[in-house]
C-alpha positions as CSV (number, residue, x, y, z in Angstrom):
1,X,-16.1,-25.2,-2.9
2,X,-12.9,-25.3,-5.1
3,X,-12.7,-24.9,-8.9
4,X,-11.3,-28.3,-8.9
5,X,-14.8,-29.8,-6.6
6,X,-16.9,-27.9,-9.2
7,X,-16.4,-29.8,-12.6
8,X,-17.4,-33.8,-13.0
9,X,-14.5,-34.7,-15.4
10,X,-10.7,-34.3,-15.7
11,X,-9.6,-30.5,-15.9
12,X,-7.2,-31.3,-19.0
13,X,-10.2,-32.6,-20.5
14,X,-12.6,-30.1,-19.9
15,X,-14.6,-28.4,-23.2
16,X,-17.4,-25.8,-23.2
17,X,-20.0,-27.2,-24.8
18,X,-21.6,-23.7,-25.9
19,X,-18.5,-23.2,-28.2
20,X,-16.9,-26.1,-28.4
21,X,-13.8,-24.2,-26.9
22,X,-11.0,-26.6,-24.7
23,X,-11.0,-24.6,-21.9
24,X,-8.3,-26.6,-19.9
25,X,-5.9,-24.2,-19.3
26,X,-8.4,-21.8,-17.8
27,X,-6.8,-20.7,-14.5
28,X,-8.1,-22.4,-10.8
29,X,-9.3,-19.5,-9.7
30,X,-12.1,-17.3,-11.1
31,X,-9.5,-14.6,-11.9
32,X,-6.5,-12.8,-10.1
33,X,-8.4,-10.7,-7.6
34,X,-8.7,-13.7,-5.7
35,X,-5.3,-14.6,-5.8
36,X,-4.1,-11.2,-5.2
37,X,-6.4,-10.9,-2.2
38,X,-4.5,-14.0,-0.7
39,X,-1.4,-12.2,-1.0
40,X,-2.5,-8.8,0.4
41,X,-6.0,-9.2,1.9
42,X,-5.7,-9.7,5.5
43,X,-6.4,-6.7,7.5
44,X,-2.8,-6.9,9.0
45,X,-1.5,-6.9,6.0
46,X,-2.5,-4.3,4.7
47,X,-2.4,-2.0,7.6
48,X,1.9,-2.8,7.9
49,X,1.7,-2.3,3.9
50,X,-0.1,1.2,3.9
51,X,2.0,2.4,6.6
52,X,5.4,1.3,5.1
53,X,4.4,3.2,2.2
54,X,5.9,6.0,4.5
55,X,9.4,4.6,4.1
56,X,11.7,2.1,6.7
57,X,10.4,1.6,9.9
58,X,11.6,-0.5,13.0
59,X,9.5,-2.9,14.3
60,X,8.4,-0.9,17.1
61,X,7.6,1.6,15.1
62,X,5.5,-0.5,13.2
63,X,4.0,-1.9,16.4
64,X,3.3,1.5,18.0
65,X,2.0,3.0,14.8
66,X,-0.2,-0.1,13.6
67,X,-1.4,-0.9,17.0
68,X,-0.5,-5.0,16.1
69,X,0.8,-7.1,18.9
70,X,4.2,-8.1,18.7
71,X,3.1,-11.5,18.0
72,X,0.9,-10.5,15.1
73,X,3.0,-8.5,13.7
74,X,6.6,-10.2,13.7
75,X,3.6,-12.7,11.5
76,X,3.0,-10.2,9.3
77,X,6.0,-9.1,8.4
78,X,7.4,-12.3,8.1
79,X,4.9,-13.3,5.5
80,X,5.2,-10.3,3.6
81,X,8.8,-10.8,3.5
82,X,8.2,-14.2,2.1
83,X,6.0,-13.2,-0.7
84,X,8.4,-10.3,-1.8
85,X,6.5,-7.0,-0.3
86,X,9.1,-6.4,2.6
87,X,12.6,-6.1,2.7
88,X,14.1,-6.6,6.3
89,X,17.5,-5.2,7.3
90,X,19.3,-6.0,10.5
91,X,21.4,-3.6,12.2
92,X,24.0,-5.5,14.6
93,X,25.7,-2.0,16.3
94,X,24.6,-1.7,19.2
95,X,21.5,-1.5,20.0
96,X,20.6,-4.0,17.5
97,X,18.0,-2.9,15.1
98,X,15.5,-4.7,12.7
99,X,14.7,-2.4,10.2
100,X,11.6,-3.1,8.1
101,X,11.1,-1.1,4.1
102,X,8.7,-2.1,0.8
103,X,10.4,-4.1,-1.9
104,X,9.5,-2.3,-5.7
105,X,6.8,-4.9,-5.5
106,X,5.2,-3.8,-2.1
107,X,5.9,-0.1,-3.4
108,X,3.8,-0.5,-6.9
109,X,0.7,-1.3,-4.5
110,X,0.7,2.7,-3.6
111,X,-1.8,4.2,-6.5
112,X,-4.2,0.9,-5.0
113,X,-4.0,2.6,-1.5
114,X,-4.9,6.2,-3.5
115,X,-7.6,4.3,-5.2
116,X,-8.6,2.4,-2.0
117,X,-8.3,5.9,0.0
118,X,-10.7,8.2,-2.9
119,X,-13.6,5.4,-3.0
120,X,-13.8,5.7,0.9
121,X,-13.7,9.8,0.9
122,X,-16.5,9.4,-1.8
123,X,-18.5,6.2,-0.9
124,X,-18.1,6.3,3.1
125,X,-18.6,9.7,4.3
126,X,-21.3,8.7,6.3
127,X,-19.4,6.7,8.6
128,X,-17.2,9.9,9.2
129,X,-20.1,12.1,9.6
């Protein structure tokens, strides 16, 4: 159920009662996890982001070292390029080449990967075991 579904009366007029605070510009979403999530949460997306963290790669790289089909991935990578993670560069000598690197924005997600990568050596050993 959406934010909007949630409250009986007109957003812009919306009040807490408790403290008699106008909460209308309170964002949609119950806070920017969620919206990052949307951005970076699919599994895809997040494997083609971890392993351009290890600098340009050519989308057969990418294919052969995610293990995405080519259908999935040429997804992917378009939608990251559309939100600003990926850069793509295309090489017209021959053979032509699509070459696929982080933007600064898809780069400042690498100490989330460290963070992401510690928790699991301390909070998932078991599964490696």
């Amino acid at each position: 159920m959406s934010s909007p579904e949630l409250s009986d009366g007109d957003p812009a007029e919306t009040t807490d009662t408790a403290s008699g605070t106008d909460t209308s510009s309170a964002p949609e979403t119950p806070c920017p996890v969620v919206d990052s999530l949307e951005q970076i949460g699919s599994r895809w997306r997040l494997v083609v982001l971890h392993e351009l963290l290890n600098g340009e790669s050519r989308f057969n790289e990418l294919k052969r070292e995610t293990d995405a089909n080519a259908r999935t991935l040429s997804r992917v990578l378009d939608d990251l390029q559309e939100t600003g993670f990926v850069d793509r560069r295309l090489e017209e000598d021959s053979p032509v080449a699509t070459f696929y690197s982080l933007t600064p924005k898809g780069e400042s997600l690498a100490p989330v990967f460290e963070e992401i990568d510690d928790w699991a050596h301390e909070w998932l050993t078991e599964c490696n075991a």
